[in-house]
N, C-alpha and C positions, 0 to 999 in steps of 0.2 A: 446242197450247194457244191458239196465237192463232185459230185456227177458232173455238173456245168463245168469246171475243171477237166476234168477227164474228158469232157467231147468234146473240147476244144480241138484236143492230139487228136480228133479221128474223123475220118475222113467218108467220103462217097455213104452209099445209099441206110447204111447203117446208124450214123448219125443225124441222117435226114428223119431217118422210121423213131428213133428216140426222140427228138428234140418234138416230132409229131406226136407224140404221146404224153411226154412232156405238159405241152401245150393244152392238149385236149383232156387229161386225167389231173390237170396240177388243179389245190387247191385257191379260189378267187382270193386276192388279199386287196381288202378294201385302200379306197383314196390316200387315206390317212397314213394307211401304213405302209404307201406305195412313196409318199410324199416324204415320209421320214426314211427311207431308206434312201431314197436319191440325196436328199439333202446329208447325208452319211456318209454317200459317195461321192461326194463334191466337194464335202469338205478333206476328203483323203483319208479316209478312217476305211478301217477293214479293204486293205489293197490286196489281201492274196487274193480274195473272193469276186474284184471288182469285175469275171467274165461272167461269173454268175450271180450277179447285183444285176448286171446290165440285162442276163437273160430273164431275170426276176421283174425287170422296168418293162423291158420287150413284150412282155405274155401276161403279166398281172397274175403270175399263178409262181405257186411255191410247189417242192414234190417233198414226199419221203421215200428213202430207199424202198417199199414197198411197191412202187410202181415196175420194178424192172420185175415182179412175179407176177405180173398178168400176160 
């Protein structure tokens, strides 16, 4: 989540190639738990993390720091 943090600050094609990897390598997190995470962030709870709750809503996929070794 804090990656989603950090790409926020950055810019042009670099951020574009991450957030595409992001996307395409994150692990599926089902309904439910897509469902309790919004209603998480609705209710205002965990607001440092709220650009990447919102990238976690956007994509339906979580990462772990291991994605930036491929």
């Amino acid at each position: 989540m804090l990656v989603m943090q950090a790409n926020r600050a950055l810019s042009g094609s670099f951020a574009e190639k991450l957030e595409s990897r992001i996307h395409k390598n994150g692990l599926k997190r089902s309904e439910q738990y897509l469902k309790k995470l919004k209603e998480e962030r609705n209710a205002g709870r965990h607001t440092l993390f709220v650009d990447a709750i919102d990238k976690i809503l956007q994509y339906g996929v979580t990462i772990e720091q291991e994605i930036f070794l491929e």
